[in-house]
C-alpha positions as a Markdown table, in Angstrom:
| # | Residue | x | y | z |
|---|---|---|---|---|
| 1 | Unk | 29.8 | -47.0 | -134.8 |
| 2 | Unk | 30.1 | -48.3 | -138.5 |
| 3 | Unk | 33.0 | -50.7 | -136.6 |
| 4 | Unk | 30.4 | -51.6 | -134.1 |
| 5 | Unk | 28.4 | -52.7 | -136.4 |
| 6 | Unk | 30.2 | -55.5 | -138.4 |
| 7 | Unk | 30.5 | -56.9 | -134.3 |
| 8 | Unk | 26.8 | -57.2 | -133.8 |
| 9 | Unk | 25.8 | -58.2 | -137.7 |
| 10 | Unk | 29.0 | -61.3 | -136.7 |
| 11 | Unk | 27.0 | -61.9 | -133.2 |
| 12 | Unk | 23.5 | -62.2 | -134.6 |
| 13 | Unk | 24.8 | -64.5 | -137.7 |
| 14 | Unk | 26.9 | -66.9 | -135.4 |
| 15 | Unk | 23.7 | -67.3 | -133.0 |
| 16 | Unk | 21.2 | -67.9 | -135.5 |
| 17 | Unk | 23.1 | -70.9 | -136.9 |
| 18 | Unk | 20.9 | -73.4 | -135.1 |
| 19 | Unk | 20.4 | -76.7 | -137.3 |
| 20 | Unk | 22.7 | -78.7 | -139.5 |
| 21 | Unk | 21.3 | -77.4 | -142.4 |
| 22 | Unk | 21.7 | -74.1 | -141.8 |
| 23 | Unk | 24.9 | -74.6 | -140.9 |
| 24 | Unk | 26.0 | -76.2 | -144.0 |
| 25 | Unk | 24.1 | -73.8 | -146.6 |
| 26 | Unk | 25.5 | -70.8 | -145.0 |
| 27 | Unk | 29.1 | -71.9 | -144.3 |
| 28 | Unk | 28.6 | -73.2 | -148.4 |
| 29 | Unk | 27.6 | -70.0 | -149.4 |
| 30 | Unk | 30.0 | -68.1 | -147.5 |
| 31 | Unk | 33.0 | -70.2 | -149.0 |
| 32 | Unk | 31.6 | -69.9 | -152.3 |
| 33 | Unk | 31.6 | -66.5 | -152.3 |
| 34 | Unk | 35.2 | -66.2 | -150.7 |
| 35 | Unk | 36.5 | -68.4 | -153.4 |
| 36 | Unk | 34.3 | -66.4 | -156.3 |
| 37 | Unk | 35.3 | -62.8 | -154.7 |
| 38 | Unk | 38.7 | -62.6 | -152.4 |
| 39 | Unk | 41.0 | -65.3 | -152.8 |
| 40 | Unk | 41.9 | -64.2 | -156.8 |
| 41 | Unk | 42.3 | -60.4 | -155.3 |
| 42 | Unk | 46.2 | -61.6 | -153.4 |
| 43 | Unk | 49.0 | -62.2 | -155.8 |
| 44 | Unk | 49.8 | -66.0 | -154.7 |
| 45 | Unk | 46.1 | -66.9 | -156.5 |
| 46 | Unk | 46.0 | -64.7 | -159.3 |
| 47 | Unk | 47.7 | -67.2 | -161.9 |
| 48 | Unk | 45.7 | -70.3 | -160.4 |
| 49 | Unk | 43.2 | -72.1 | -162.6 |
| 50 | Unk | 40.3 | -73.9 | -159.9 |
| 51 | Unk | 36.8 | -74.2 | -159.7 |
| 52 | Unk | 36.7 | -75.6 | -156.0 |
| 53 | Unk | 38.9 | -75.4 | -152.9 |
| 54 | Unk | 40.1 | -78.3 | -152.9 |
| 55 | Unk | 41.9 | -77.5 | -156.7 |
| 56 | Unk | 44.0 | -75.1 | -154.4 |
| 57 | Unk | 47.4 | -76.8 | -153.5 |
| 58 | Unk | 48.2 | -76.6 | -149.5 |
| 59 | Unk | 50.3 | -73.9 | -147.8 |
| 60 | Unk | 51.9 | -74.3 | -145.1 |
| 61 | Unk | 53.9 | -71.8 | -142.8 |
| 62 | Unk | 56.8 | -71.8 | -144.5 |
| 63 | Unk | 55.4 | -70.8 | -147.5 |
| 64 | Unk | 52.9 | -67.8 | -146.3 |
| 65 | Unk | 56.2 | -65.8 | -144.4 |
| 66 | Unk | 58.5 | -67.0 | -147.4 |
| 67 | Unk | 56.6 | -64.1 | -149.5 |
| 68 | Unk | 53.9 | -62.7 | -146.9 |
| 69 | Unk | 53.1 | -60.3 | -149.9 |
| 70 | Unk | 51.8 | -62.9 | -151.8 |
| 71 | Unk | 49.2 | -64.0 | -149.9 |
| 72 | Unk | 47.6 | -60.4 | -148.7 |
| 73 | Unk | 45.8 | -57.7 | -150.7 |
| 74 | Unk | 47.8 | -55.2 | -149.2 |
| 75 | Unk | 51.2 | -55.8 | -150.4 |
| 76 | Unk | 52.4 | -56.2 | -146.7 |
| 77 | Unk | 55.8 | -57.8 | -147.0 |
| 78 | Unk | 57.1 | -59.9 | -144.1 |
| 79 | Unk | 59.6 | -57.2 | -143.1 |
| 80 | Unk | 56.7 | -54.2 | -143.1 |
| 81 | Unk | 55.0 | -56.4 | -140.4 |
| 82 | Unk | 57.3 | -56.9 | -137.7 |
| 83 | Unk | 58.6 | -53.5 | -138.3 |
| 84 | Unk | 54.6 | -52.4 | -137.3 |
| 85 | Unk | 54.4 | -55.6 | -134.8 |
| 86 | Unk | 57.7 | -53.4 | -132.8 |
| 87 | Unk | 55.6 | -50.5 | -133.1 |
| 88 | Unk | 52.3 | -49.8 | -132.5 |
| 89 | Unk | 51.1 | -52.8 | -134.6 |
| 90 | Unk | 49.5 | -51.0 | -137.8 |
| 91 | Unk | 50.4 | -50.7 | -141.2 |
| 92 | Unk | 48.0 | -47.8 | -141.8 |
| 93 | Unk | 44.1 | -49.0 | -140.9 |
| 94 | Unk | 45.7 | -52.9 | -140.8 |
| 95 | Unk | 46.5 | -54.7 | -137.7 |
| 96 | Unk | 49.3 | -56.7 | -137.7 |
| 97 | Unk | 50.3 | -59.9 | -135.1 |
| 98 | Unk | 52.1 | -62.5 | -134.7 |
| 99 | Unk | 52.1 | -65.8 | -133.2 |
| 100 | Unk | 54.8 | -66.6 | -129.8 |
| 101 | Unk | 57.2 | -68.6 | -131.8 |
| 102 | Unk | 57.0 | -71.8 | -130.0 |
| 103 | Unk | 58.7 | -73.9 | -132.8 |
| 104 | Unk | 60.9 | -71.5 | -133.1 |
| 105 | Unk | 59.0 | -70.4 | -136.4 |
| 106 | Unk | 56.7 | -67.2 | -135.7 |
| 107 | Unk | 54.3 | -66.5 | -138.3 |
| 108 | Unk | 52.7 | -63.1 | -138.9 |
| 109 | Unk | 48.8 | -62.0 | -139.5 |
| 110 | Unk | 47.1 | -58.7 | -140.9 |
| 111 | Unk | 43.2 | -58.0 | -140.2 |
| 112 | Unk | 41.1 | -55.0 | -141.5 |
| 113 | Unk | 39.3 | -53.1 | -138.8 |
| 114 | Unk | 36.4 | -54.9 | -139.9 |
| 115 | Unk | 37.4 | -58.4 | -139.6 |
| 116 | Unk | 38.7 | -57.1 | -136.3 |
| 117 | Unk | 35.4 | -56.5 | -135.2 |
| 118 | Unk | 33.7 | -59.7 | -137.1 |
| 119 | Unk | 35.7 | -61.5 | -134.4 |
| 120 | Unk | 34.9 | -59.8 | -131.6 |
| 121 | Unk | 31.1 | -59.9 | -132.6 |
| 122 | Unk | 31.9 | -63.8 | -133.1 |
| 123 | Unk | 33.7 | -64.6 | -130.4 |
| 124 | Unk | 30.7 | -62.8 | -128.2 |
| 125 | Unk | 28.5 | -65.0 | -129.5 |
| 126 | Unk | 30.5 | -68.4 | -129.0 |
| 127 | Unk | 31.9 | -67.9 | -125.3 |
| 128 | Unk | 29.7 | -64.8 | -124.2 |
| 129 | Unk | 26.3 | -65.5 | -125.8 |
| 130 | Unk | 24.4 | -63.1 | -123.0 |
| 131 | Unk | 26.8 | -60.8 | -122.9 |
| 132 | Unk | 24.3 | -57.8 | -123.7 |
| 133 | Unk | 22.1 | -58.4 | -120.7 |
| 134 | Unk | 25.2 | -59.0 | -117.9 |
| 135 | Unk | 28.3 | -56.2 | -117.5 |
| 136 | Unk | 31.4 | -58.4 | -117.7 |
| 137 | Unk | 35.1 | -57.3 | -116.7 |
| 138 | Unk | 37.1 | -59.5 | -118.8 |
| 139 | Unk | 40.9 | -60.3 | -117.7 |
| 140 | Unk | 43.0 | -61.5 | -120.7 |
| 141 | Unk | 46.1 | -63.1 | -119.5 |
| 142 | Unk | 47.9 | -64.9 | -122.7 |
| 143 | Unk | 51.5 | -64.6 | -124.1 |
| 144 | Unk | 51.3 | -61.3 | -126.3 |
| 145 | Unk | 48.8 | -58.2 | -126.5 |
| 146 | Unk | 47.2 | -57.6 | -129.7 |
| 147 | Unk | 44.6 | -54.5 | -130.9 |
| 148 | Unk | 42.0 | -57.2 | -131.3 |
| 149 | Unk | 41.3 | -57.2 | -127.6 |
| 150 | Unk | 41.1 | -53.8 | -126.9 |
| 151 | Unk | 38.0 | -53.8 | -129.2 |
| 152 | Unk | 35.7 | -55.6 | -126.5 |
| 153 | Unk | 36.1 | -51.7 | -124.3 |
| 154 | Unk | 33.7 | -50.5 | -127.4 |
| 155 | Unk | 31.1 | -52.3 | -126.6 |
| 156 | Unk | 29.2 | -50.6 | -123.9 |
| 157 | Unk | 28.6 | -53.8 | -121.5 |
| 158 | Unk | 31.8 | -54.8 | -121.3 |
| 159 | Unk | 35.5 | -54.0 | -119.7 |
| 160 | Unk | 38.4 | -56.1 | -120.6 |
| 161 | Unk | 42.1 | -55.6 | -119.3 |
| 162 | Unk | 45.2 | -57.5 | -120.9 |
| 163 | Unk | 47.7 | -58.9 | -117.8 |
| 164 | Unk | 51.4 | -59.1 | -119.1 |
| 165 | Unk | 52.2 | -62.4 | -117.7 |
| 166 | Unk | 55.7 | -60.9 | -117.4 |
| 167 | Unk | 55.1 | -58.8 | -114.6 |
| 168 | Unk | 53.4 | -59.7 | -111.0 |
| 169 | Unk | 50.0 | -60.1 | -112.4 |
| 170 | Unk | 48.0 | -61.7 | -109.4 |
| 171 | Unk | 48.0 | -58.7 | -106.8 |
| 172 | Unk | 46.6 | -56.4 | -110.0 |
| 173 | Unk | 44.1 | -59.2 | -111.3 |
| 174 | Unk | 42.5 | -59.8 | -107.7 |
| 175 | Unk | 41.9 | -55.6 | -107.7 |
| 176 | Unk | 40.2 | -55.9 | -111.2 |
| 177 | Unk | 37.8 | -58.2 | -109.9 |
| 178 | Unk | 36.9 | -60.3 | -113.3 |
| 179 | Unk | 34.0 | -62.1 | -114.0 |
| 180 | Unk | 35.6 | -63.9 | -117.4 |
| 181 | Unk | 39.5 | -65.0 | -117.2 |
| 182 | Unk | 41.0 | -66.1 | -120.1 |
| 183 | Unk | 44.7 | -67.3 | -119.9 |
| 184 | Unk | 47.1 | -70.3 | -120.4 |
| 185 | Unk | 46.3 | -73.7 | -118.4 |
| 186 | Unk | 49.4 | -73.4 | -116.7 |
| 187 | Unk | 48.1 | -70.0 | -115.5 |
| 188 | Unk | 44.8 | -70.4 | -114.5 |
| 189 | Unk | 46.4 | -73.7 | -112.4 |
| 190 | Unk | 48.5 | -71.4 | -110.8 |
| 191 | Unk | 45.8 | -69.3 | -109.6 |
| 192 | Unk | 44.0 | -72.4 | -108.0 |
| 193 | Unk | 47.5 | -73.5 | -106.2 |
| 194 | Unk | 48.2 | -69.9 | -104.6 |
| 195 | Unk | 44.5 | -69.8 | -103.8 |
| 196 | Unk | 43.9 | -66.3 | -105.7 |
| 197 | Unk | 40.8 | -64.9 | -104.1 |
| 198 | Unk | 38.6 | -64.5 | -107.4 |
| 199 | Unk | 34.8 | -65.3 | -108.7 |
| 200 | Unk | 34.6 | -65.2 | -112.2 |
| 201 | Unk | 31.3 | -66.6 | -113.6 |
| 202 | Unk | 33.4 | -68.0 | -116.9 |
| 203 | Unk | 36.6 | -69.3 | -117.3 |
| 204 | Unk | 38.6 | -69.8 | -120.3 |
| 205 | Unk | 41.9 | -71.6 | -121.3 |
| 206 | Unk | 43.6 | -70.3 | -124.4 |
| 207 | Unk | 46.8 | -70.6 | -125.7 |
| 208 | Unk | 47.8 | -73.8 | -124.5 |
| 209 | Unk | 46.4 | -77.7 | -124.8 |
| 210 | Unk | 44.3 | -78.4 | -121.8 |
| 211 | Unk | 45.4 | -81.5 | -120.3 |
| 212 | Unk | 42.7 | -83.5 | -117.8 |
| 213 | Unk | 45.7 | -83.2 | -115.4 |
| 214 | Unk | 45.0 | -78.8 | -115.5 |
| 215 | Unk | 41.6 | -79.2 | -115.9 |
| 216 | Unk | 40.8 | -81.1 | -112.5 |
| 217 | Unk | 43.0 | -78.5 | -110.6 |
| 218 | Unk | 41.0 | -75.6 | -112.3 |
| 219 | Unk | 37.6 | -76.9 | -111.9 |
| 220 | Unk | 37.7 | -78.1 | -108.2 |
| 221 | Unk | 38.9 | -74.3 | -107.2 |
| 222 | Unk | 36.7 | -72.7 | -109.2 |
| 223 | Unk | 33.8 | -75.0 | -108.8 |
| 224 | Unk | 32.6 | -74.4 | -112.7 |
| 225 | Unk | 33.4 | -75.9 | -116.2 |
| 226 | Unk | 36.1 | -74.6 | -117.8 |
| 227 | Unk | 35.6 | -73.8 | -121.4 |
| 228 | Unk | 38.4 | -73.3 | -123.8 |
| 229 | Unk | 38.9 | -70.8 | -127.0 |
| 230 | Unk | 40.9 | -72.3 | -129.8 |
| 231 | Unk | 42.7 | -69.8 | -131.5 |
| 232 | Unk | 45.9 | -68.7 | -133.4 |
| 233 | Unk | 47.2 | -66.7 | -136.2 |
| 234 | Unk | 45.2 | -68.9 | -138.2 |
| 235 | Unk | 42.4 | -67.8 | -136.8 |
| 236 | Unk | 39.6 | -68.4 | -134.4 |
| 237 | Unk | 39.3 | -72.1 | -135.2 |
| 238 | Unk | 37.0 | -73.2 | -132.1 |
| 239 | Unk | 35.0 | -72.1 | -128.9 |
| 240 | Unk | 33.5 | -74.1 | -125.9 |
| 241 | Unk | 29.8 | -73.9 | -125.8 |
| 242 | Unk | 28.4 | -73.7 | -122.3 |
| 243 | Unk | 28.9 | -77.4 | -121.4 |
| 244 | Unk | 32.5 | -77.1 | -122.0 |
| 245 | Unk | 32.3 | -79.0 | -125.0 |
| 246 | Unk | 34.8 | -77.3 | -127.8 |
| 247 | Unk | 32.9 | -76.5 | -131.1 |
| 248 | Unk | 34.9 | -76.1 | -134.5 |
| 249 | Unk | 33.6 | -72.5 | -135.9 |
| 250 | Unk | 32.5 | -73.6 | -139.2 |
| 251 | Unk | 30.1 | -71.4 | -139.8 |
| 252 | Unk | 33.6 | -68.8 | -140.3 |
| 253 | Unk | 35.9 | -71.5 | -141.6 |
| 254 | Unk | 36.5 | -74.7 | -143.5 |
| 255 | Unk | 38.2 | -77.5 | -142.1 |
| 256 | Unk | 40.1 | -80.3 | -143.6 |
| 257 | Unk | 40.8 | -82.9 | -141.0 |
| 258 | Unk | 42.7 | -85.8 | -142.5 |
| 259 | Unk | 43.6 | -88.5 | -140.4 |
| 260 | Unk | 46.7 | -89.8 | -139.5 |
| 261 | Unk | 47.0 | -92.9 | -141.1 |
| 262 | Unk | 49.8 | -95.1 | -138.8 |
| 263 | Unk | 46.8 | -93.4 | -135.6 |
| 264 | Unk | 43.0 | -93.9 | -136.0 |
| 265 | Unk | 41.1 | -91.5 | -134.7 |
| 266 | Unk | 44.0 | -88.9 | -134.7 |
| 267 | Unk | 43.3 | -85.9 | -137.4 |
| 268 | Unk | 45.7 | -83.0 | -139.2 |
| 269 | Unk | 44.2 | -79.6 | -139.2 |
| 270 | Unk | 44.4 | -77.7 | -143.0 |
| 271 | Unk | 42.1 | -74.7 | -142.8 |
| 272 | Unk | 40.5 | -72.2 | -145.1 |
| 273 | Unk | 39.2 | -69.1 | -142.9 |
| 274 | Unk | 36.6 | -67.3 | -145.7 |
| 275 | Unk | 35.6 | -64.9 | -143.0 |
| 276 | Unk | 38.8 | -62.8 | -143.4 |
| 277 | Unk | 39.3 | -61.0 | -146.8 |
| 278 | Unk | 42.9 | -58.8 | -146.6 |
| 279 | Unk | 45.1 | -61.6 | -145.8 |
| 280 | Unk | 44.1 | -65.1 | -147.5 |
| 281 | Unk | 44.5 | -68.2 | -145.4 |
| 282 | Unk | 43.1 | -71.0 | -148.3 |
| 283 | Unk | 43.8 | -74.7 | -147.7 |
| 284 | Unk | 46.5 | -73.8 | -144.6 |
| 285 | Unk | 48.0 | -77.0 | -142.7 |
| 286 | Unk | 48.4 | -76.1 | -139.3 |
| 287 | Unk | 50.7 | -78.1 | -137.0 |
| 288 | Unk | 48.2 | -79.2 | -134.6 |
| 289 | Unk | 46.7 | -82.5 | -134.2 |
| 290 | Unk | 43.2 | -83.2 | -132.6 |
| 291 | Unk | 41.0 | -86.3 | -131.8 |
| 292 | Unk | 37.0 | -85.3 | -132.9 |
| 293 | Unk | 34.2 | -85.9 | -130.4 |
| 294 | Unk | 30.4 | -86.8 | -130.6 |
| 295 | Unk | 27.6 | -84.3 | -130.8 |
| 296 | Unk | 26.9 | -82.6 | -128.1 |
| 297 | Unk | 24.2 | -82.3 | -126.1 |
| 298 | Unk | 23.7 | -78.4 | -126.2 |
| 299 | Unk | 22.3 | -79.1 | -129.8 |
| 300 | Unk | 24.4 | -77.0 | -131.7 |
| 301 | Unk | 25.6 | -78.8 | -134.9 |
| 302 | Unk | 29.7 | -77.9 | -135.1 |
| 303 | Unk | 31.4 | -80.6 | -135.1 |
| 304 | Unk | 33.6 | -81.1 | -131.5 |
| 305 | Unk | 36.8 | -81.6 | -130.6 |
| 306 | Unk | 37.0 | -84.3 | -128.1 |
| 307 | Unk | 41.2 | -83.4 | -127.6 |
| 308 | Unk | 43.3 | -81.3 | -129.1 |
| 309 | Unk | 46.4 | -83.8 | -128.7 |
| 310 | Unk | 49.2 | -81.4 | -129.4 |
| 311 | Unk | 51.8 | -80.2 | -132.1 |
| 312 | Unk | 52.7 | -82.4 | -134.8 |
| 313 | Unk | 56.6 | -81.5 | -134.6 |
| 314 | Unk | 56.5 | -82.4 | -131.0 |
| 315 | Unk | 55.4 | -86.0 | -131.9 |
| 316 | Unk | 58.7 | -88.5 | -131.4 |
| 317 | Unk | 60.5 | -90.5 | -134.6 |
| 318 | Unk | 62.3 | -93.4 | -133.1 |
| 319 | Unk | 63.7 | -95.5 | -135.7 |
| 320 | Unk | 60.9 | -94.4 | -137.8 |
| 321 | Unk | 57.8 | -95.3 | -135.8 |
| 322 | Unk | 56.1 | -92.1 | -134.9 |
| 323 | Unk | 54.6 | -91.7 | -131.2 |
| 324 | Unk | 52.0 | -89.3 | -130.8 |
| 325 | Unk | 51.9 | -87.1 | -127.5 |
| 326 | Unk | 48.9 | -88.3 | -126.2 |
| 327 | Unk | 50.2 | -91.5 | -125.9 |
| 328 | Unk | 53.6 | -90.6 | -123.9 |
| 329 | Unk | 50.9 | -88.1 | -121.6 |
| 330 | Unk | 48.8 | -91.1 | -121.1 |
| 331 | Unk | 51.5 | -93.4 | -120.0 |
| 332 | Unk | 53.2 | -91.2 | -117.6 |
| 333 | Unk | 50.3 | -90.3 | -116.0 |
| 334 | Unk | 48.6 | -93.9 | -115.9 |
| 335 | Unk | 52.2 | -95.4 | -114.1 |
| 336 | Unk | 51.7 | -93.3 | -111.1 |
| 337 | Unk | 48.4 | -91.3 | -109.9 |
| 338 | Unk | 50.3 | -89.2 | -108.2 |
| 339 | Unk | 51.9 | -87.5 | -111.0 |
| 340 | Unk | 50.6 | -84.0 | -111.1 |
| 341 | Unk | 53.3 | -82.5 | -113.7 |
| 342 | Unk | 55.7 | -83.5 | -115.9 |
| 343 | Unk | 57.9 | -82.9 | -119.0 |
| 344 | Unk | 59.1 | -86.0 | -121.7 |
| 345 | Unk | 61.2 | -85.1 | -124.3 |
| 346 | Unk | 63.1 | -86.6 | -127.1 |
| 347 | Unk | 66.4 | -85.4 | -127.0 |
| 348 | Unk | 68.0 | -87.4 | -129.3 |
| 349 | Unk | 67.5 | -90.2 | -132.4 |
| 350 | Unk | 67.1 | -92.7 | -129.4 |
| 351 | Unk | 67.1 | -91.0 | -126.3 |
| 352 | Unk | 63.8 | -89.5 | -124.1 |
| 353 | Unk | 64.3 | -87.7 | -120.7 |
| 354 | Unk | 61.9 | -87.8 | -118.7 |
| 355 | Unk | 61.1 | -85.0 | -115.4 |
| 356 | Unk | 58.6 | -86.6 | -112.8 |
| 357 | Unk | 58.1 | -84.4 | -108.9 |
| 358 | Unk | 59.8 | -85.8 | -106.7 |
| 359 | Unk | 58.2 | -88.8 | -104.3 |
| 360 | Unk | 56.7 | -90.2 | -107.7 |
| 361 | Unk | 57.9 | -93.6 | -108.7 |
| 362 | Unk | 60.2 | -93.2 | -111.3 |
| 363 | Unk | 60.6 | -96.9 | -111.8 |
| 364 | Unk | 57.1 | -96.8 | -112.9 |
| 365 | Unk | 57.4 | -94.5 | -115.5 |
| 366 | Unk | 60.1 | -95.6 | -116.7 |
| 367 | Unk | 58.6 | -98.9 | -117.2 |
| 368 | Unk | 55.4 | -97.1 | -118.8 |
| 369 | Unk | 57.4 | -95.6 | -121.7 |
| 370 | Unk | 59.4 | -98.6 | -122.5 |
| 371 | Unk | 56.1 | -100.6 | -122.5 |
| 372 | Unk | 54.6 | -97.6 | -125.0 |
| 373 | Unk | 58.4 | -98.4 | -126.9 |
| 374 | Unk | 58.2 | -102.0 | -127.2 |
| 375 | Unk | 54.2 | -101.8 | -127.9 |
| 376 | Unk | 55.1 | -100.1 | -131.4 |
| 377 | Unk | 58.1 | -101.9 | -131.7 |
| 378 | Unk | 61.0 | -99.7 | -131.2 |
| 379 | Unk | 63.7 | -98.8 | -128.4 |
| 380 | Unk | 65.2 | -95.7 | -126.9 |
| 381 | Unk | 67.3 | -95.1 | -123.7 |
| 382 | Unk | 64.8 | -93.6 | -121.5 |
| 383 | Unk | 65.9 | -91.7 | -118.3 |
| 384 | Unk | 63.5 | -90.6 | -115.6 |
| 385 | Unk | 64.4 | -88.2 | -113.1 |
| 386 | Unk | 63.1 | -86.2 | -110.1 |
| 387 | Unk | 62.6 | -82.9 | -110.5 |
| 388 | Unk | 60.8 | -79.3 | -108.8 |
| 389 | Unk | 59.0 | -78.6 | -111.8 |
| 390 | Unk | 57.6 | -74.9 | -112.4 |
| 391 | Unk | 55.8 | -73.3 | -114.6 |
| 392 | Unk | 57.6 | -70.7 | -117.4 |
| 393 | Unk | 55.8 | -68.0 | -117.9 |
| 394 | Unk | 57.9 | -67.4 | -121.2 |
| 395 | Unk | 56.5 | -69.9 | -123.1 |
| 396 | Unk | 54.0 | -71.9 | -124.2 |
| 397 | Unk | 53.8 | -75.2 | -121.8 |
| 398 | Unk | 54.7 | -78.3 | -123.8 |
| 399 | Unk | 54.6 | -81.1 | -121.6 |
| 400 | Unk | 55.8 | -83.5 | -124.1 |
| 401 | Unk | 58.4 | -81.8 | -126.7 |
| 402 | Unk | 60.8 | -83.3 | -129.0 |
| 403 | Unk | 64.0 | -81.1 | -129.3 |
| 404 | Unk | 65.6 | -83.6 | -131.1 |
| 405 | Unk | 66.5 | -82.1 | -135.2 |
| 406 | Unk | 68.5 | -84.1 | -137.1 |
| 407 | Unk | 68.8 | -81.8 | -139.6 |
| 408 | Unk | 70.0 | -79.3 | -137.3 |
């Protein structure tokens, strides 16, 4: 019950935030006091002389799994963690997780039962904010279980099941009957193409960028907005609010959004999540990149996130110039409408395959991403093929991925 509590105390603070102001005095407060009281209690801090956050130097991955120890009150080392992750997932009372390992670089978190529940209570009221007055079954289809999710069955109104997306999922998912999915874009695509017979009243894309080219599939089957939920080892960085429009949570973390200079518009992600106190996550760069949006017009004050673009490393270098992956996306999918899927990737310092289904015009898109070359004033040798293309269920779907490492 004390458990229970911290969720309903995290629901009623995230709904009361209404107006600007409030928004900014509490989330001020709130990172004042995590600055004051928990980030000098983990080791990496202790010997740090600053009087704001921005005094704090930025971490990155590389440094938080170099010496996970450091940066936790527990003394949780790297190796205690996926030792527990292999297990059952706890390190006494502390949950432990990790992300998939897309980049080839997975990165580990530990929560207290109570932030575990500050979450849930949070995430309620983002992407459930009725939840209390309407019985939900919940299906969670995304790359790895954690304990996190097995905290919504506490709460009296709700039912949630985890899918292994490993297994044959659909026959099992039908049966359950959900009235909230949340899974991968590739995922909930794949239910609209095989025609699953399902009704949910929400739907939610997680894990994966949500391209427009997902988004229409999804929406014309289900007939309903699909929100998304923002999240990673980071933490739970942004929720859609019933319009679909994808609100930062800042009234649980900071954000420093930077922007790219050689891409208006186009902004890093370095977060400082003062709503978790056991493992410290102060000034963290994430490798995401995201374009803002304007206000929305459900009033709340978050700022929104008009696109998250996709991974910083999966941008391609060609003779220096940097190419975002929006940009390829938007080519390939502008040269011929009847594109539906597709992969680019940079496979070498000046080479870029690219998949298209077959029937598409491949001259076109070939054509496209030399235009996109030639527009930033570099040159690669860019090969289109045809291709069955499928989703893998293994991974994370990258559409545009550069596999090129020159330091490899």
């Amino acid at each position: 019950m004390f458990d229970l509590r911290h969720a309903v105390l995290a629901y009623w603070s995230a709904r009361s935030v209404k107006t600007d102001a409030q928004l900014k005095a509490i989330s001020r407060k709130r990172l004042d006091r995590w600055l004051d009281q928990a980030v000098p209690r983990v080791p990496f801090y202790q010997n740090k002389t600053y009087k704001v956050l921005t005094d704090l130097p930025i971490v990155e991955k590389a440094d938080l799994m170099a010496d996970f120890a450091a940066f936790n009150t527990q003394g949780i080392t790297a190796d205690m963690g996926w030792n527990a992750f292999d297990g059952d997932k706890h390190v006494e009372n502390y949950i432990v997780g990790a992300s998939t390992g897309t980049s080839g670089n997975r990165g580990l978190f530990v929560i207290s039962q109570a932030e575990r529940y500050k979450w849930l209570g949070t995430i309620l009221a983002k992407a459930l904010p009725g939840f209390w007055r309407t019985r939900h079954r919940i299906a969670v289809l995304l790359p790895m279980n954690t304990p996190l999710y097995d905290s919504a069955n506490q709460m009296g109104r709700l039912r949630l099941q985890f899918f292994d997306l490993a297994s044959d999922w659909a026959d099992a998912l039908c049966a359950f009957r959900p009235t909230v999915i949340i899974a991968p874009p590739k995922v909930l695509r794949l239910m609209a193409e095989q025609k699953l017979t399902l009704n949910p009243s929400h739907i939610f894309a997680g894990a994966e960028t949500l391209d427009a080219l997902d988004r229409n599939v999804i929406r014309a089957y289900f007939n309903q907005t699909v929100g998304q939920i923002y999240m990673a080892t980071e933490g739970l960085m942004a929720v859609s609010c019933p319009r679909g429009t994808l609100h930062l949570c800042e009234d649980t973390m900071h954000f420093e959004l930077p922007e790219i200079a050689q891409s208006p518009g186009l902004h890093e992600v370095i977060v400082s999540d003062f709503s978790r106190d056991v493992q410290i996550m102060a000034r963290y760069r994430m490798n995401d990149l995201i374009r803002l949006g304007p206000p929305c017009e459900c009033g709340l004050p978050h700022r929104t996130v008009a696109e998250v673009v996709g991974r910083k490393d999966d941008c391609f270098i060609l003779s220096g110039i940097t190419i975002t992956p929006d940009i390829l996306r938007n080519a390939v999918v502008d040269a011929d409408r009847r594109i539906n899927d597709f992969r680019v990737v940079q496979t070498g310092p000046k080479t870029i395959e690219a998949m298209i289904p077959i029937g598409c015009d491949r001259d076109a898109v070939k054509c496209a991403l030399d235009s996109v070359l030639n527009a930033r004033h570099t040159r690669a040798d860019v090969v289109v093929t045809f291709q069955q293309i499928t989703a893998d269920m293994t991974r994370k779907l990258r559409r545009v991925e550069n596999r090129y490492c020159p330091q490899a």
